[in-house]
TORVEXGU-485428 format. One line per 8 residues: number of its first residue (from 1); their letters; for each residue x, z, y of N, C-alpha, C, O. Coordinates in Angstrom, 1 decimal. Layout:
TORVEXGU-485428
NUM> A> X,Z,Y,X,Z,Y,X,Z,Y,X,Z,Y; ...
END
This chain:
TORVEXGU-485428
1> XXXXXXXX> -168.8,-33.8,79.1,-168.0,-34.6,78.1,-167.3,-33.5,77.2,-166.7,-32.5,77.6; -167.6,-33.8,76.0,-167.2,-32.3,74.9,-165.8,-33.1,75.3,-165.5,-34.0,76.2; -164.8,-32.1,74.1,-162.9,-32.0,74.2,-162.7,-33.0,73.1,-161.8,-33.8,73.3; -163.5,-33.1,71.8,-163.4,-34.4,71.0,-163.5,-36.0,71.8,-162.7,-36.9,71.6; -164.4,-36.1,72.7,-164.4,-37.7,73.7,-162.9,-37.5,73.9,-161.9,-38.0,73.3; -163.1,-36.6,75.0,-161.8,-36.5,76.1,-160.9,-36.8,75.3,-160.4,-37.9,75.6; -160.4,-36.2,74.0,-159.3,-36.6,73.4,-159.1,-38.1,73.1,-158.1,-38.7,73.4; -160.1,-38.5,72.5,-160.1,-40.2,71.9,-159.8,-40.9,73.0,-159.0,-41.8,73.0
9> XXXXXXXX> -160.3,-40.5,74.0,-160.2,-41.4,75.2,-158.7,-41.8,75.8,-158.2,-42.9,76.2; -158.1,-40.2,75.7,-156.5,-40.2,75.9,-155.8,-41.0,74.9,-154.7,-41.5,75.0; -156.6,-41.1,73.9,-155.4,-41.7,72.8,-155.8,-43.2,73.0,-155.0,-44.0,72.7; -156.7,-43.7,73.4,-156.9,-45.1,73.3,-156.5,-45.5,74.5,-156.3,-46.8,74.4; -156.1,-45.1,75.8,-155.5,-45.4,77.2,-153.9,-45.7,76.6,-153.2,-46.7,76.9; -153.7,-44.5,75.6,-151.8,-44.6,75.1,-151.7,-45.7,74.4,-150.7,-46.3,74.6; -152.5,-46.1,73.6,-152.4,-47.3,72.7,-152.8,-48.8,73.8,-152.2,-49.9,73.7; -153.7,-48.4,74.6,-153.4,-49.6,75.2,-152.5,-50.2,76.3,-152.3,-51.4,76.6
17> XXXXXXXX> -151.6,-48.6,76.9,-150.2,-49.0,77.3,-149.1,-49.1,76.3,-147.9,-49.3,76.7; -149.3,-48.9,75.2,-148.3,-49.3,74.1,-148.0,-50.6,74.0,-146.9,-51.0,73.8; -149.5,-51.6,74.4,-149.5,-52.9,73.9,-149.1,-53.7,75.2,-148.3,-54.7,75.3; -149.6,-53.1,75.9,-148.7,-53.7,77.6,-147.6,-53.7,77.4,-147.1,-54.7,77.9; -146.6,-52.8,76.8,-145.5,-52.6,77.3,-144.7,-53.1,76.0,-143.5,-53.2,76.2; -145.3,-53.4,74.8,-145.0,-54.5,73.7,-145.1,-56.4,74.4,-144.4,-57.5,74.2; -146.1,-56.1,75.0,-146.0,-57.7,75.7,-145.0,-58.2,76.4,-144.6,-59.3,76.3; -144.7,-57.0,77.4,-143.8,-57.2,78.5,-142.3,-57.5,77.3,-141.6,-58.6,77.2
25> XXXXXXXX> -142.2,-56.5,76.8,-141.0,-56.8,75.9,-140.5,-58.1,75.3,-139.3,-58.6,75.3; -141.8,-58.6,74.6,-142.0,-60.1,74.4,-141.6,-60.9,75.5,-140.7,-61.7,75.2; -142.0,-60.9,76.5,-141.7,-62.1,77.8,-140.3,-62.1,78.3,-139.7,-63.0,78.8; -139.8,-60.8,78.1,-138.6,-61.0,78.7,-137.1,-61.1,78.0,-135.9,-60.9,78.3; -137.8,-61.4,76.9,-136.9,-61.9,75.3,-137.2,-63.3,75.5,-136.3,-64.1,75.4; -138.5,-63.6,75.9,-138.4,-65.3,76.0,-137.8,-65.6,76.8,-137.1,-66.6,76.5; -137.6,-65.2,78.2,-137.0,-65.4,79.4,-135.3,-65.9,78.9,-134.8,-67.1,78.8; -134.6,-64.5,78.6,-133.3,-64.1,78.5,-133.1,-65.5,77.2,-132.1,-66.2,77.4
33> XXXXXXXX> -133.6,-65.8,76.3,-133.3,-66.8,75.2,-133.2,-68.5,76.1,-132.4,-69.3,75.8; -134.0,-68.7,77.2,-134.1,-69.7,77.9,-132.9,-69.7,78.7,-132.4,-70.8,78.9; -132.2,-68.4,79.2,-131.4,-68.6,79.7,-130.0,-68.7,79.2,-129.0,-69.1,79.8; -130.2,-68.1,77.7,-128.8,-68.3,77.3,-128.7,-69.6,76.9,-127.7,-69.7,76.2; -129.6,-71.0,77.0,-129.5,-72.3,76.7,-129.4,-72.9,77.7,-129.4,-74.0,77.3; -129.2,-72.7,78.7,-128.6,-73.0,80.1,-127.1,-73.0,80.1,-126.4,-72.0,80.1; -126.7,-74.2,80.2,-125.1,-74.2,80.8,-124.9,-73.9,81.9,-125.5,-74.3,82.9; -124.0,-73.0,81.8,-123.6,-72.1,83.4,-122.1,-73.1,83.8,-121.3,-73.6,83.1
41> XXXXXXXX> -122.1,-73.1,85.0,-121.4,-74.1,86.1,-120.8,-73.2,86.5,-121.1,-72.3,87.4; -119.4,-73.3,85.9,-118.1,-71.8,86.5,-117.8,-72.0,87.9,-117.5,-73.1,88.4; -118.0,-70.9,88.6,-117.5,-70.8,90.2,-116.2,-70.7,90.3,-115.5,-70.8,89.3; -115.8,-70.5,91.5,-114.6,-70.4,92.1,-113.8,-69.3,91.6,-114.5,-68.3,91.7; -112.5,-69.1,91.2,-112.2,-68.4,91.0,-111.7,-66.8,92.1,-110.8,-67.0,93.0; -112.2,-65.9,92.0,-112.1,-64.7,92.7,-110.6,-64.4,92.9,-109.7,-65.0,92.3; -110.4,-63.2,93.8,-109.0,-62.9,93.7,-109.1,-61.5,93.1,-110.0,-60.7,93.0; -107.7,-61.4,92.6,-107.0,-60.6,91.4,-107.4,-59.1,92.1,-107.3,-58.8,93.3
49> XXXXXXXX> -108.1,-58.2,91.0,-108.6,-57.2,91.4,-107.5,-56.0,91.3,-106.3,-56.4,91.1; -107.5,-55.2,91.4,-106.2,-53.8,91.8,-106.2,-53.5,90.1,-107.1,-53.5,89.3; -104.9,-53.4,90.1,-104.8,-52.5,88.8,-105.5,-51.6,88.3,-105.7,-50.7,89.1; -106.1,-51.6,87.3,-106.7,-50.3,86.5,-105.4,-49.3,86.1,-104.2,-49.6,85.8; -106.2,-47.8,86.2,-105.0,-47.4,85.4,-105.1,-47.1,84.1,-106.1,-47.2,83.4; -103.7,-46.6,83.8,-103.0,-47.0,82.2,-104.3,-46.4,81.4,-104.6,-45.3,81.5; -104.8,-47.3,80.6,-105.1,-46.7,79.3,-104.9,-45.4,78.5,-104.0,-44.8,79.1; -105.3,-44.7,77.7,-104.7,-43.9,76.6,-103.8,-44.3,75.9,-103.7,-45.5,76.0
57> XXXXXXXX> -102.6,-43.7,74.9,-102.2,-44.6,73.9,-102.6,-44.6,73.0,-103.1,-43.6,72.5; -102.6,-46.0,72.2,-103.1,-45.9,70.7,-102.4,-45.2,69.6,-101.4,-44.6,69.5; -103.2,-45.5,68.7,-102.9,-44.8,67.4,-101.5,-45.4,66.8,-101.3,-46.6,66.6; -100.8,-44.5,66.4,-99.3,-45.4,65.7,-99.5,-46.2,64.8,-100.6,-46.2,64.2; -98.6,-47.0,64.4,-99.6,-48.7,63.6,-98.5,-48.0,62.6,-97.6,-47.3,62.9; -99.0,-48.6,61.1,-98.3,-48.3,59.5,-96.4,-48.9,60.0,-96.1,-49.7,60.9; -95.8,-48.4,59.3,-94.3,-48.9,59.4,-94.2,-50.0,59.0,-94.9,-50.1,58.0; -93.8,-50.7,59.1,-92.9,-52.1,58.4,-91.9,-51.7,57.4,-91.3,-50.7,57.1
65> XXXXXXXX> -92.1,-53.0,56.7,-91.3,-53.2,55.4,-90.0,-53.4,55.8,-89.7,-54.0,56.8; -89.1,-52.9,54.7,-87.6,-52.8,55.1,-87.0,-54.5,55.0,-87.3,-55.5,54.5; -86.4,-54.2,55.6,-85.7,-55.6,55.7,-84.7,-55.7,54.8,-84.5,-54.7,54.1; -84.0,-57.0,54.7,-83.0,-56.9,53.4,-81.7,-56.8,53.9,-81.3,-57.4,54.9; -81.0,-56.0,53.2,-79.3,-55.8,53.2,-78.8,-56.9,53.5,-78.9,-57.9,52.9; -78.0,-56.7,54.7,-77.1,-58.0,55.5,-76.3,-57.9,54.7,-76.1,-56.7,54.2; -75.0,-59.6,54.2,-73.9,-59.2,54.1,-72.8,-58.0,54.6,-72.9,-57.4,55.8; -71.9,-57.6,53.6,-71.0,-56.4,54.3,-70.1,-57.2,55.2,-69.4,-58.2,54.9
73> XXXXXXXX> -70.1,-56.5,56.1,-68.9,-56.8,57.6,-67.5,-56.8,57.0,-67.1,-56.2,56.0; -66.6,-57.8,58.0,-65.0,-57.3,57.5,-64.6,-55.7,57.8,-65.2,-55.0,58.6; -63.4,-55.3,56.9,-63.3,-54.3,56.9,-62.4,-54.0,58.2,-61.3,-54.5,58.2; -62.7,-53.3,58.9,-61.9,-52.3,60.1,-61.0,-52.3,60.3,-60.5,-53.1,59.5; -60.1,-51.6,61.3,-58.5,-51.4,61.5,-59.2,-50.0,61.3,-60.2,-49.5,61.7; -57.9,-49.5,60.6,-57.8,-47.8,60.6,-57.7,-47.2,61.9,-56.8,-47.6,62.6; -58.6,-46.0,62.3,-58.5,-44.7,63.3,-57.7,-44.4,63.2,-56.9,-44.6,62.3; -57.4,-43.8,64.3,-56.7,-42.8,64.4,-56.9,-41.5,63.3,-58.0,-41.2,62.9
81> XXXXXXXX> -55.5,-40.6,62.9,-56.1,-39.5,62.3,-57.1,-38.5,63.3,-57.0,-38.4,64.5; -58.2,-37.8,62.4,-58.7,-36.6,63.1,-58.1,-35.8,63.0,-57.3,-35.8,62.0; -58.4,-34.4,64.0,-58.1,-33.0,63.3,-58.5,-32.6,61.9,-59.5,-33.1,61.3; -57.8,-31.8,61.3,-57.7,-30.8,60.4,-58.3,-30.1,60.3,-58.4,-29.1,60.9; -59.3,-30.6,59.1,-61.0,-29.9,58.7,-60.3,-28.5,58.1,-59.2,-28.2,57.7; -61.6,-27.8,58.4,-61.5,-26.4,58.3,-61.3,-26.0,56.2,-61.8,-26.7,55.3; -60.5,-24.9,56.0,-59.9,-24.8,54.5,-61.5,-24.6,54.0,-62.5,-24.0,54.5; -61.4,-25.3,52.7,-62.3,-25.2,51.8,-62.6,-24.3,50.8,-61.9,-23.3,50.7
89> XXXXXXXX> -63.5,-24.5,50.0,-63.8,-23.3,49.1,-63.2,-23.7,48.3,-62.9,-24.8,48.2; -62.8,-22.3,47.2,-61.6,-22.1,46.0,-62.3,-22.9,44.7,-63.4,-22.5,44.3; -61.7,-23.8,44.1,-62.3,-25.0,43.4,-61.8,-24.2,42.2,-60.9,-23.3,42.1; -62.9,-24.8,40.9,-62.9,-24.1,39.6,-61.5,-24.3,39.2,-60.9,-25.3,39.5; -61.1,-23.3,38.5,-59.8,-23.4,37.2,-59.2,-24.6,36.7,-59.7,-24.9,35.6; -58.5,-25.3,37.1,-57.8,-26.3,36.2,-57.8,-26.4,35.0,-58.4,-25.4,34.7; -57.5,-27.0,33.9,-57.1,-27.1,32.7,-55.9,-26.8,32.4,-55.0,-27.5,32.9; -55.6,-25.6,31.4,-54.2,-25.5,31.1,-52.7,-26.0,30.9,-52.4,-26.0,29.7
97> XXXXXXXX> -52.0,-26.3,31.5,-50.8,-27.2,31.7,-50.1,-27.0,30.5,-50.0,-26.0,29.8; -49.5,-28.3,30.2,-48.2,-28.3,28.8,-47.3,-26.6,28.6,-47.2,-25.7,29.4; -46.9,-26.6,27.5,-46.2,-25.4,27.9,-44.5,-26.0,28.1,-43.9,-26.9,27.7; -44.3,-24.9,29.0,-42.7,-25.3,29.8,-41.5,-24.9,28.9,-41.5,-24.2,27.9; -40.0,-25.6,29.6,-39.3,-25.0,28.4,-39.2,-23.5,28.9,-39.8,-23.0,29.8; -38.3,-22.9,27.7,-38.3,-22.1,27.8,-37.0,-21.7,28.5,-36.0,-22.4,28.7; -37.4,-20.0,29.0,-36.0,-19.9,30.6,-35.3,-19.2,29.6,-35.4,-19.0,28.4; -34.3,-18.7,30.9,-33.0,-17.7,30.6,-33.6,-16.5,30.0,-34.8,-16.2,30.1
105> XXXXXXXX> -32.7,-15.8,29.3,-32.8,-14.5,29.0,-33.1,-13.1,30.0,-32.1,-12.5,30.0; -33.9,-12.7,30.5,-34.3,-11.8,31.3,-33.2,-10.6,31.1,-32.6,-10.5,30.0; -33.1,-9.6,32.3,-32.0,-8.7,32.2,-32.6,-7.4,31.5,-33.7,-7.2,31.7; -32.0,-6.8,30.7,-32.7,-5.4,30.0,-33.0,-4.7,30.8,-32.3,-4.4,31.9; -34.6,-4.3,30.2,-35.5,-3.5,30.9,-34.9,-2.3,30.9,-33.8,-2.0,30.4; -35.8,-1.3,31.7,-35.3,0.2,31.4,-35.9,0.7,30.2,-36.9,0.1,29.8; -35.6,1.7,29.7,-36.2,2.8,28.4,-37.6,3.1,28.9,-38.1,3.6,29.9; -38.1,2.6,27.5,-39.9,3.2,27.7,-40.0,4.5,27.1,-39.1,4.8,26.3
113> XXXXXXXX> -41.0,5.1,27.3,-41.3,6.5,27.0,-41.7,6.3,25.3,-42.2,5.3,24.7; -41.3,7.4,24.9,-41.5,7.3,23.5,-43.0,7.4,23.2,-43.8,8.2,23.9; -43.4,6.5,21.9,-44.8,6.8,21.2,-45.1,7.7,20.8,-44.3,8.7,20.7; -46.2,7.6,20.4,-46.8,8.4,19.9,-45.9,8.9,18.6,-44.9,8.4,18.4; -46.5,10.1,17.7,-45.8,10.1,16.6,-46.5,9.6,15.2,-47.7,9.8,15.0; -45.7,9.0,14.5,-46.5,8.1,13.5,-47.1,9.0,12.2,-46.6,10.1,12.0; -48.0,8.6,11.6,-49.1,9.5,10.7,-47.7,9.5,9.5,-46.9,8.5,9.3; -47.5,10.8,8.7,-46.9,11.5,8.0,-46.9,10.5,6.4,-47.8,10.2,5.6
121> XXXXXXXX> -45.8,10.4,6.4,-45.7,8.8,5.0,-45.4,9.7,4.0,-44.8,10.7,4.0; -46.3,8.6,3.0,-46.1,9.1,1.6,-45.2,9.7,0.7,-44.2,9.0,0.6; -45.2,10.7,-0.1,-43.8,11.6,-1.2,-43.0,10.4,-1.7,-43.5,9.4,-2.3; -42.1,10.4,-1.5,-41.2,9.5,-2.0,-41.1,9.9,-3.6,-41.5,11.0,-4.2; -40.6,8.7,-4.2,-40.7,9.0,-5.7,-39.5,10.4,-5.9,-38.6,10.9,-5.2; -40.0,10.5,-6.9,-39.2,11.8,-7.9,-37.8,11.7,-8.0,-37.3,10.6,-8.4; -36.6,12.9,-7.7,-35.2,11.8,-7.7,-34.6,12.5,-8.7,-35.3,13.2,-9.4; -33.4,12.3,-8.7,-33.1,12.5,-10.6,-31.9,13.4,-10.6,-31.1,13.4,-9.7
129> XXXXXXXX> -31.8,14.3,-11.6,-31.6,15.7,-11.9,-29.8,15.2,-11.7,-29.3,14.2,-12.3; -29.1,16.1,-10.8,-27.6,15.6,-10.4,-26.7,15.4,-12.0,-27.0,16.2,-13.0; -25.8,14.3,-12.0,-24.8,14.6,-13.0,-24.2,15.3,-12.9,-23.5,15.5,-11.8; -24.3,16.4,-14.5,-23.7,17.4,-14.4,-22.2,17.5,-15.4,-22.1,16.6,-16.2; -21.4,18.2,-15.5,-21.0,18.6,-17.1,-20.9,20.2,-17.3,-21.0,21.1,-16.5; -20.8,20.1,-18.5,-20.8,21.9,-18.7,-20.0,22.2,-20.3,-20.0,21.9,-21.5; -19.1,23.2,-19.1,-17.7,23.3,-20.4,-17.3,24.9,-20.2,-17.3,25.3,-19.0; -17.0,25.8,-21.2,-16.2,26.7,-21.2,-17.7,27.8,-20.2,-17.5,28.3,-19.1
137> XXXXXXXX> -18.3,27.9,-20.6,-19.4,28.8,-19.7,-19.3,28.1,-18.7,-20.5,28.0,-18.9; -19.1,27.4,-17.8,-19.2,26.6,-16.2,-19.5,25.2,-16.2,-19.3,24.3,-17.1; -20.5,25.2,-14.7,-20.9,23.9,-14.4,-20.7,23.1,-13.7,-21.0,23.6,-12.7; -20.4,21.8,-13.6,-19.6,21.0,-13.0,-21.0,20.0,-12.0,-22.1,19.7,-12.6; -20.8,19.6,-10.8,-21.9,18.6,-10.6,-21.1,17.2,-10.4,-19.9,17.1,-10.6; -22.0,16.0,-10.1,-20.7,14.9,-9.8,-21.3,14.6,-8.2,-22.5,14.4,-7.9; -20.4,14.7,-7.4,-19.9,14.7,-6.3,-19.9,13.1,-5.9,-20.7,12.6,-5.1; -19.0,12.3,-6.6,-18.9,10.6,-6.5,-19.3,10.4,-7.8,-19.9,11.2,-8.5
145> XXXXXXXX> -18.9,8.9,-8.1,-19.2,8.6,-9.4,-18.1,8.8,-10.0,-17.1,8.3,-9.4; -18.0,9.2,-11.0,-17.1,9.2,-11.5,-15.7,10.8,-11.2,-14.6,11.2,-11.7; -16.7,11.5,-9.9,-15.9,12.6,-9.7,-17.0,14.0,-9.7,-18.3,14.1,-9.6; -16.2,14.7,-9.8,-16.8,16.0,-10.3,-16.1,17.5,-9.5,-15.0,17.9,-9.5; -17.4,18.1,-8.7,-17.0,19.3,-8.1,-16.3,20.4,-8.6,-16.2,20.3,-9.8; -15.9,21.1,-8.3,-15.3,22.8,-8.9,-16.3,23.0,-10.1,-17.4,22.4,-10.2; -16.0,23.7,-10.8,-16.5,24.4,-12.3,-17.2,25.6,-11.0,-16.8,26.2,-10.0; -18.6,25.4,-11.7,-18.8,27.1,-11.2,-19.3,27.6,-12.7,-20.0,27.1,-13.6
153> XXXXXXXX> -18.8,29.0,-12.7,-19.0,29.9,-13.7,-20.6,30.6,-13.6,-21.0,31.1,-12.5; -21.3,30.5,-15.0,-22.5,31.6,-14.9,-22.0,32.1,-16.5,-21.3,31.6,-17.4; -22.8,33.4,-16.6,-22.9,33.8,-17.7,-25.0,34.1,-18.4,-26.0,34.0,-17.8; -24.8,34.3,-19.1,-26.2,34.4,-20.1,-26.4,35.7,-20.5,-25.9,36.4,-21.4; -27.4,36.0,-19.4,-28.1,37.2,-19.2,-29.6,37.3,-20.2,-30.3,38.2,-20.6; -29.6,36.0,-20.4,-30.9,36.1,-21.9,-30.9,35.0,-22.6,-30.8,34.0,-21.9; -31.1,34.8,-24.1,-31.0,33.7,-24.8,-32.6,33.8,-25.6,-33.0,34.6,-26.4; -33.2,32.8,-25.2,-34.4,32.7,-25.8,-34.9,31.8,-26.9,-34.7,30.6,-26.7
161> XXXXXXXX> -35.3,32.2,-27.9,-35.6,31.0,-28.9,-37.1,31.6,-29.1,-37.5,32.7,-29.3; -38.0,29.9,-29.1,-39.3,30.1,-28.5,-40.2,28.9,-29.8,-39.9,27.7,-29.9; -41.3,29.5,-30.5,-41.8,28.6,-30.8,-41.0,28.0,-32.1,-41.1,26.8,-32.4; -40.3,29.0,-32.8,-39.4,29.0,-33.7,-38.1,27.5,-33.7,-37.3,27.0,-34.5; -38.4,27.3,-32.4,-37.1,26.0,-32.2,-36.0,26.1,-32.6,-35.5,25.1,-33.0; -35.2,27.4,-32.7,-34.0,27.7,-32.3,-33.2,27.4,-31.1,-32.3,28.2,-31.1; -33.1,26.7,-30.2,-32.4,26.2,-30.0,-32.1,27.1,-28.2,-32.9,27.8,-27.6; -30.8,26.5,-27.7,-30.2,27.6,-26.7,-30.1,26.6,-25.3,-30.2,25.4,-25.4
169> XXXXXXXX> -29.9,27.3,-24.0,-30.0,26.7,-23.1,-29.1,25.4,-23.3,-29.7,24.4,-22.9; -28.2,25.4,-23.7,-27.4,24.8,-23.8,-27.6,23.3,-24.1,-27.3,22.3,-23.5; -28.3,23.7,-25.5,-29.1,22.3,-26.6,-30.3,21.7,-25.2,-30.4,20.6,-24.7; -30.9,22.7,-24.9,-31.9,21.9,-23.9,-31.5,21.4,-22.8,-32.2,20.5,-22.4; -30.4,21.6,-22.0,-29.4,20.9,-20.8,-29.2,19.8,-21.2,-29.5,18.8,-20.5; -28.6,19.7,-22.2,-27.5,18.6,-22.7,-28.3,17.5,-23.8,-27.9,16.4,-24.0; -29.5,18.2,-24.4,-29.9,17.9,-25.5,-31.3,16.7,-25.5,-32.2,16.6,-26.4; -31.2,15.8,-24.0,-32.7,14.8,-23.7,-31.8,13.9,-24.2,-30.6,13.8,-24.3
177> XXXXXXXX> -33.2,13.0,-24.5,-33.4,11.5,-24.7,-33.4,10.9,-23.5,-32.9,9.8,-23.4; -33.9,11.3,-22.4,-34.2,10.6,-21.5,-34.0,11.1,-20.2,-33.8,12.3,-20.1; -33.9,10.1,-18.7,-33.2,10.8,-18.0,-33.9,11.9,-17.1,-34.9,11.4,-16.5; -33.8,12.9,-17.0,-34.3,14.2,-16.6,-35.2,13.3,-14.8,-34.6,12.5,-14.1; -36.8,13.9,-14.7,-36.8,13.7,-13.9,-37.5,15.0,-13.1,-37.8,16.1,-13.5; -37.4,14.4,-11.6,-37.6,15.7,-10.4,-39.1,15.9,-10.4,-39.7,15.2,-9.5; -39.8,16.6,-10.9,-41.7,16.7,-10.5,-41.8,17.1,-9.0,-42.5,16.4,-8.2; -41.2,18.2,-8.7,-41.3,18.6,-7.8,-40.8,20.2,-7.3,-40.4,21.0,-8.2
185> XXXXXXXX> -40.7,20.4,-6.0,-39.6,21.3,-5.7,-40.7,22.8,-4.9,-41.1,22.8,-3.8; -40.9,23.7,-5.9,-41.9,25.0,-5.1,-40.7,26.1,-4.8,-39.4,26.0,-4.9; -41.4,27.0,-4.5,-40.7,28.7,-3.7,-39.6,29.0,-4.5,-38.5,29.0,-3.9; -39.5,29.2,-5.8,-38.7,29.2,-6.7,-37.6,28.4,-7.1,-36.6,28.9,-7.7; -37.5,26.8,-6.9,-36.5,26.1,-6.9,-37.3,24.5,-7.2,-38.5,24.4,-7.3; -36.3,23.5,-7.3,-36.7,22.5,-7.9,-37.0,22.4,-9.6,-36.3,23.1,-10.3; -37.8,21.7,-10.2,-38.9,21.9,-11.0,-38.8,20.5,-11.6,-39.4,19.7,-11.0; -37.8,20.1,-13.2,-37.2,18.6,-13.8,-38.1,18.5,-14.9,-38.4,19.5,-15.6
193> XXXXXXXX> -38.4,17.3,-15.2,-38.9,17.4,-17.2,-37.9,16.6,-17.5,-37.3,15.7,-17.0; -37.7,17.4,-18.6,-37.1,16.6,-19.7,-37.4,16.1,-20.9,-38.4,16.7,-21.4; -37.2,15.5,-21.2,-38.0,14.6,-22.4,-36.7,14.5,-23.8,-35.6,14.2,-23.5; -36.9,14.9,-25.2,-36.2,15.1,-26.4,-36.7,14.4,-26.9,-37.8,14.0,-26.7; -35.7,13.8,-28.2,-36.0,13.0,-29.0,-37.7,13.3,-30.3,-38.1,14.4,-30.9; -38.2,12.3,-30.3,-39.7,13.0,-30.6,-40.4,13.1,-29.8,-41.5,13.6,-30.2; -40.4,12.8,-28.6,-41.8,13.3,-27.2,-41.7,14.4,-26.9,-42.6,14.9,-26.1; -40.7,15.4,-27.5,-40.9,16.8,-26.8,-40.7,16.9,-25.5,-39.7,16.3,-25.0
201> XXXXXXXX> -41.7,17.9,-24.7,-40.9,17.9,-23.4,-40.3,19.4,-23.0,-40.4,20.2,-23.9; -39.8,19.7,-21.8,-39.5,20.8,-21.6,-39.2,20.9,-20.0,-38.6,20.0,-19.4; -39.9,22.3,-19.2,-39.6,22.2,-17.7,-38.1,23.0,-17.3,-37.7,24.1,-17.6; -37.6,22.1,-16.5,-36.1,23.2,-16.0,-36.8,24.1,-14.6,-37.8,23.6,-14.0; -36.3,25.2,-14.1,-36.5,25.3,-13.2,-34.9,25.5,-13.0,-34.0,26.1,-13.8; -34.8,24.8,-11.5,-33.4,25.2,-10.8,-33.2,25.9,-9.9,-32.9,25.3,-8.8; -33.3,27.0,-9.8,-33.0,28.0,-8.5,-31.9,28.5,-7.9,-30.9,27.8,-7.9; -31.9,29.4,-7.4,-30.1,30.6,-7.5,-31.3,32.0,-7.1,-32.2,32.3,-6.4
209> XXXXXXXX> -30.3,32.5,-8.5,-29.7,32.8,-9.0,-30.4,31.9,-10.5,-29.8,31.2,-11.3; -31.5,32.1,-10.6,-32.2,31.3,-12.5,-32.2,29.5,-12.5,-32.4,28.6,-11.8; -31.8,29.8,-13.9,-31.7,28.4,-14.4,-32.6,28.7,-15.5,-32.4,29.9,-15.9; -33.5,28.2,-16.0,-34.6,28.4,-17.3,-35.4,27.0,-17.6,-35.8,26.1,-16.9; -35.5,27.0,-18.7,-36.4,25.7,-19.3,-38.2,27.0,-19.8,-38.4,28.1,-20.3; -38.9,26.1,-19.3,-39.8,26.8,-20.0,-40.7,25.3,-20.6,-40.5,24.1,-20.2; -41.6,25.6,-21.4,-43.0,24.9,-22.4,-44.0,24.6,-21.6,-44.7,23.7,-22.1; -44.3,25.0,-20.6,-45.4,24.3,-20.0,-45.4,24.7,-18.3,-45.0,25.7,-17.8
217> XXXXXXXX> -45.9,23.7,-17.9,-46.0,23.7,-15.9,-47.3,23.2,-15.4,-47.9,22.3,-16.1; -47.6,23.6,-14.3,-49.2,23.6,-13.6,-48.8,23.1,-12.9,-48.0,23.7,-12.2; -48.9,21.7,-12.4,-48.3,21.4,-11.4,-49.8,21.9,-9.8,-49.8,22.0,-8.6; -50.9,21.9,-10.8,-51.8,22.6,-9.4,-51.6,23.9,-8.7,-52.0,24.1,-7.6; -51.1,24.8,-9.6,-50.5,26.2,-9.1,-49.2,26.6,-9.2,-48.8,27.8,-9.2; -48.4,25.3,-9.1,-47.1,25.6,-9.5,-46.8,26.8,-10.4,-46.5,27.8,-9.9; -46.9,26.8,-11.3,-46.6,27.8,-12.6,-46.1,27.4,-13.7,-46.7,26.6,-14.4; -45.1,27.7,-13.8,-44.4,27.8,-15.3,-44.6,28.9,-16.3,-44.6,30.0,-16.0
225> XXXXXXXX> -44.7,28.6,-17.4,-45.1,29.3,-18.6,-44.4,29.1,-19.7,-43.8,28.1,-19.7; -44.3,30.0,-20.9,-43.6,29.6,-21.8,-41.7,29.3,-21.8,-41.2,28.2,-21.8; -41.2,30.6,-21.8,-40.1,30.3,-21.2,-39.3,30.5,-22.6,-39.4,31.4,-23.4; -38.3,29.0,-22.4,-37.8,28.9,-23.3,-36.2,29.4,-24.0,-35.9,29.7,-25.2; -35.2,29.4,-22.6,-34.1,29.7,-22.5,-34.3,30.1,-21.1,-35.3,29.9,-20.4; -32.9,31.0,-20.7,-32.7,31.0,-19.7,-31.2,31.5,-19.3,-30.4,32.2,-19.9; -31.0,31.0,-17.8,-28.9,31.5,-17.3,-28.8,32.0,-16.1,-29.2,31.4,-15.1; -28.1,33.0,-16.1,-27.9,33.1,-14.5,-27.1,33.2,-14.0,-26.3,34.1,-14.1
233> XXX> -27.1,32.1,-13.1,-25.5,31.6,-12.2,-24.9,32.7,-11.1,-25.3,33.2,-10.1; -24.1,32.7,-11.6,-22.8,33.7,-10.4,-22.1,32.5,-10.0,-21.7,31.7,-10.9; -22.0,32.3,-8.2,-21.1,31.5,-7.6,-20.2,32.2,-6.6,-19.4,31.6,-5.9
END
């Protein structure tokens, strides 16, 4: 017998216990259907068999829905007090309070140290040439109003006439329109203009021992020029 028979042979043996064992399947489907159409006639009841033991537990079931807010209860009788909770934390800044009256006079302090020193204030204006008189060679200043110091005596050590003016210390002392003012005071003495009728002007210088008018002044290099008259005081 070649290996091609042999084979067919095996497969057709398998197929014919295939169909055996499809039949059997069939009969005992018909059986079991006959018998579930049978009313079964309950016996006696048995006795209660031993406990099994416990189960596993189950899986937790979803929550429930909340229920609704009961009326509120009467209210309580008050506790007793508790202890004394522990100090709390430092709460923000208040809002600024009314302002209060005002108190007593506080007692004097002691002496504070002196400041600083203050920045160097401006030349005061120009001040005005003293009242004088002049009599008899000597000159008088005014002391009060209306009073007048000792005569002091100078004599005229040069008489100058300048610029064909003519005229003598004397005419130029005595001789403004206007009231003599102070320019300013250098190494040599204090330093007046005078002002004559016409706009003329003229500078005094006042020193000790010279007294002199001169024609012109620098006030950037303090210099006098052009001298017009001049006296010199013996005191």
């Amino acid at each position: 017998m070649k290996i091609n028979q042999a084979i067919a042979l095996f497969i057709e043996r398998l197929q014919r216990l295939d169909n055996k064992r499809q039949e059997d399947v069939d009969e005992l489907a018909k059986k079991i259907e006959k018998v579930r159409k049978f009313k079964l006639i309950p016996g006696d009841k048995g006795e209660r068999g031993e406990t099994g033991e416990r189960g596993p537990q189950g899986l937790a079931g979803k929550d429930g829905l909340d229920g609704r807010q009961g009326d509120q209860g009467p209210r309580g009788a008050a506790g007793p007090q508790g202890p004394k909770g522990d100090k709390g934390e430092r709460g923000e800044p208040g809002q600024p309070g009314a302002k209060g009256d005002k108190g007593p006079k506080g007692d004097k302090g002691e002496k504070g140290d002196p400041g600083p020193q203050g920045k160097k204030g401006a030349d005061g204006r120009s001040g005005r040439i003293p009242r004088h008189k002049i009599q008899n060679g000597a000159i008088a200043f005014e002391q009060r109003p209306g009073e007048f110091g000792e005569w002091i005596k100078f004599n005229m050590t040069n008489q100058y006439y300048s610029g064909g003016r003519g005229l003598t210390w004397t005419d130029y002392a005595t001789g403004f329109s206007v009231e003599p003012t102070l320019l300013e005071t250098i190494a040599e003495g204090d330093v007046y203009e005078y002002t004559y009728n016409g706009g003329t002007n003229a500078y005094r210088l006042v020193g000790n021992p010279t007294d002199a008018f001169y024609s012109n002044y620098d006030a950037a290099t303090d210099t006098l020029t052009g001298l017009l008259a001049e006296k010199q005081i013996n005191i």
